[in-house]
C-alpha positions in Angstrom: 0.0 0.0 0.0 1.2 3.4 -0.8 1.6 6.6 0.9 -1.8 8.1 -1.1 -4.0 4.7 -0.3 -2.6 5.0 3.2 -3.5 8.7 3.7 -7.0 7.8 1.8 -7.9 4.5 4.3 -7.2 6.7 7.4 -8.6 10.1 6.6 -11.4 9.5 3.7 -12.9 6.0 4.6 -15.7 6.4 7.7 -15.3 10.2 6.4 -13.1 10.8 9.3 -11.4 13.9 7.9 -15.0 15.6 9.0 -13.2 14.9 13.0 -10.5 17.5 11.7 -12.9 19.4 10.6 -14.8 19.4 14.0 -11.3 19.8 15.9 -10.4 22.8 13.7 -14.0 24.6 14.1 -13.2 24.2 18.1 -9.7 25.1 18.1 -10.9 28.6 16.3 -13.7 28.9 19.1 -11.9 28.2 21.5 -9.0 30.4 20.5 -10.9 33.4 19.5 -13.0 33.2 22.7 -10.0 33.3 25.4 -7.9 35.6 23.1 -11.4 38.7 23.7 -11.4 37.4 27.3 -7.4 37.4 28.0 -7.2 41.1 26.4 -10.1 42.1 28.4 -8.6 41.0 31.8 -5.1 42.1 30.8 -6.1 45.6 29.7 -8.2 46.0 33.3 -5.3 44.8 35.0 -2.9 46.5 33.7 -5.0 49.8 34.1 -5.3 49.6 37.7 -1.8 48.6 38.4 -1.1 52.0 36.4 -3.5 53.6 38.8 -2.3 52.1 42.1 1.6 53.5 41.1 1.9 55.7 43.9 -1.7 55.2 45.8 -1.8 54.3 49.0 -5.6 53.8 48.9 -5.6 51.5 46.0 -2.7 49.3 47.4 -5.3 46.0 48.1 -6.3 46.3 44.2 -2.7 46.3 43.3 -2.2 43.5 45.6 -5.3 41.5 43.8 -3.7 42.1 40.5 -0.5 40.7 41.8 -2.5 37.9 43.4 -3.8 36.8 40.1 -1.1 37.2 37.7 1.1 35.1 40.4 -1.3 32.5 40.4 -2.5 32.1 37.2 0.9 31.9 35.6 2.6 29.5 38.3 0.2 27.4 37.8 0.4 24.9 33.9 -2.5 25.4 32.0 -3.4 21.9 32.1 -3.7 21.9 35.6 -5.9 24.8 35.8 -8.1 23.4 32.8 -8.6 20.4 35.2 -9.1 22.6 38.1 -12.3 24.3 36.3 -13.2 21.5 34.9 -13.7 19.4 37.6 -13.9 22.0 40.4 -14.7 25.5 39.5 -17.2 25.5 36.7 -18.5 21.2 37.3 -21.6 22.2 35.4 -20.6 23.7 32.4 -19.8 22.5 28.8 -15.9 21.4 28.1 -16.0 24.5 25.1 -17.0 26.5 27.4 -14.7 25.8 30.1 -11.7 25.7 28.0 -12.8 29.4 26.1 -13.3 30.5 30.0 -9.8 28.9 31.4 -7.7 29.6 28.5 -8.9 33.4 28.5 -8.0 33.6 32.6 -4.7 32.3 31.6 -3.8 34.4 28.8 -5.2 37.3 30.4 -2.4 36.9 33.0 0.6 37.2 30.4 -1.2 39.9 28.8 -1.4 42.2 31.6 2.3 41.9 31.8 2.8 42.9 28.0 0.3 45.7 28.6 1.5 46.8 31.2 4.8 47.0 30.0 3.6 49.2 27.1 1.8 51.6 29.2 5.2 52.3 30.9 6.8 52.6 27.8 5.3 55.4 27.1 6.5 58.9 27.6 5.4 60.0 31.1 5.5 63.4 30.1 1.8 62.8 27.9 -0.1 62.1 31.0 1.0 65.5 32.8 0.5 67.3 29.2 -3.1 65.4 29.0 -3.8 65.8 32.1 -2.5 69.9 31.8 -5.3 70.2 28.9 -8.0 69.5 31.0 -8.5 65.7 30.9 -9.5 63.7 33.7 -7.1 60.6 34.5 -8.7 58.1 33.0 -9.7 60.0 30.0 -5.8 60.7 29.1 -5.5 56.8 29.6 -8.2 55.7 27.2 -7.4 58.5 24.3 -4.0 58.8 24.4 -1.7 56.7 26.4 -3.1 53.2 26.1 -3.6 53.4 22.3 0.3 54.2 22.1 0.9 51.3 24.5 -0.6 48.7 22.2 1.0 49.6 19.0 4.0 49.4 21.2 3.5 46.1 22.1 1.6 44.5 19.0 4.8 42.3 17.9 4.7 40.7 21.4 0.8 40.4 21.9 0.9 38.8 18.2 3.5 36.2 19.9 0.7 35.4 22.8 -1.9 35.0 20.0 0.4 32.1 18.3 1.3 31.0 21.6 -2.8 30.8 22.5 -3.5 28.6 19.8 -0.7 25.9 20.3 -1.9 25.7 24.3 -5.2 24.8 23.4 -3.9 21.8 21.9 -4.2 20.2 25.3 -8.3 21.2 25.2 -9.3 17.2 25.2 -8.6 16.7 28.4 -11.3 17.6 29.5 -13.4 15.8 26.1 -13.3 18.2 24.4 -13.1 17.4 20.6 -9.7 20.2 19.3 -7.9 19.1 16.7 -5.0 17.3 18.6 -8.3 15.2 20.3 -9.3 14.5 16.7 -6.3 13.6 15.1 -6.1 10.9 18.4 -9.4 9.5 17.6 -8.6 9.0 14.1 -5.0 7.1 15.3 -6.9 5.1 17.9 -9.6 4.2 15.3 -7.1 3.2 12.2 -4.1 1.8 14.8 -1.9 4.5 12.0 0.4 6.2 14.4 2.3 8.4 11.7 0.0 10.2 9.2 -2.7 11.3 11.7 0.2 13.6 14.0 1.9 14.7 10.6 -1.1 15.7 9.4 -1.8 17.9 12.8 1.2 19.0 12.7 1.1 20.3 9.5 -2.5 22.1 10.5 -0.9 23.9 13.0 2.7 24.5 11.1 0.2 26.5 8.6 -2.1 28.3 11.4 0.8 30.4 13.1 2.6 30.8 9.3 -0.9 32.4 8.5 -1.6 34.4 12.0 2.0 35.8 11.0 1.6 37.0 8.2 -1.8 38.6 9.0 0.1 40.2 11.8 3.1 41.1 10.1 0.3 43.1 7.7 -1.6 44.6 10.5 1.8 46.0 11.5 2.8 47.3 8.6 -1.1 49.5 8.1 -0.3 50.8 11.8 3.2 52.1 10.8 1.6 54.0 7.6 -0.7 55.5 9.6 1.9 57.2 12.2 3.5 58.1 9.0 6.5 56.2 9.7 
């Protein structure tokens, strides 16, 4: 038997190429889901650490903020899927629950890069913001956090590729991502090779895509500071 009738018996016969099909719909779901949630969190958090610099009065909220970023990233990812899984959220869907725990976790590491970006930016546009009249948190949201995130795009592009290759480990808790698929067809057709190869591959051609789109999206950002 060939290499073509091999790759036909495993993926075309029983139709199980519509199981990669399934994983890949979940993988973008899930992806997509925890990327909104981790920016959310990561933005919010590294807001308020912004506005605790300094404040005495907002020193428990910074000390939150630390509380959850320490946690969340010492703990692995698979842990904490199996922690909501099985503890947290016991009720819920395994989609759900991974879009949910997936988005905690990234929002962690995105705080950081945030966070970093806001710092990065001249302090001097605050107290010239803040000398034209704006409040605070209005200099925040119209001038100094925009500047912070085309600072940082590069690096929030690297937790977007680095999103997508954690939620390979999505199946433990049964959910049906493409690295669960491309399992079930292995364990159904006893083919050890072509079934990994071919995830591989899927993946190999994901981030080379997320990349480029990125690489693009930098590039129209540059042009419009005129640079």
């Amino acid at each position: 038997m060939n290499w073509f009738d091999k790759l036909h018996e495993t993926f075309i016969v029983g139709e199980r190429y519509k199981w990669l099909l399934e994983g890949f719909l979940n993988t973008i779901i899930i992806t997509l889901g925890a990327l909104l949630i981790g920016v959310v969190i990561g933005a919010i958090i590294a807001v308020a650490k912004y506005f605790c610099e300094g404040n005495k009065k907002l020193r428990f909220v910074n000390w939150i903020c630390d509380l959850y970023t320490t946690v969340i990233r010492g703990i692995p990812v698979t842990v904490l899927l199996l922690v909501f899984f099985y503890i947290v959220l016991v009720s819920s869907e395994g989609i759900t629950v991974a879009i949910i725990t997936f988005g905690i976790n990234s929002g962690a590491y995105m705080a950081e890069l945030i966070r970093s970006g806001i710092n990065a930016v001249d302090k001097g546009q605050m107290e010239a913001a803040r000398s034209l009249g704006l409040s605070k948190f209005q200099a925040m949201y119209k001038i100094i956090f925009p500047q912070a995130i085309k600072n940082i795009l590069p690096a929030i592009g690297n937790e977007c590729i680095a999103l997508l290759k954690e939620t390979s480990v999505a199946g433990y808790v049964a959910i049906v991502d493409l690295t669960r698929a491309a399992t079930n067809i292995r364990n159904k057709t006893f083919d050890a090779v072509n079934p990994i190869l071919v995830l591989a591959l899927i993946y190999l051609v994901l981030v080379v895509l997320m990349t480029k789109l990125l690489a693009v999206f930098e590039k129209r950002l540059r042009k419009s500071d005129g640079r």
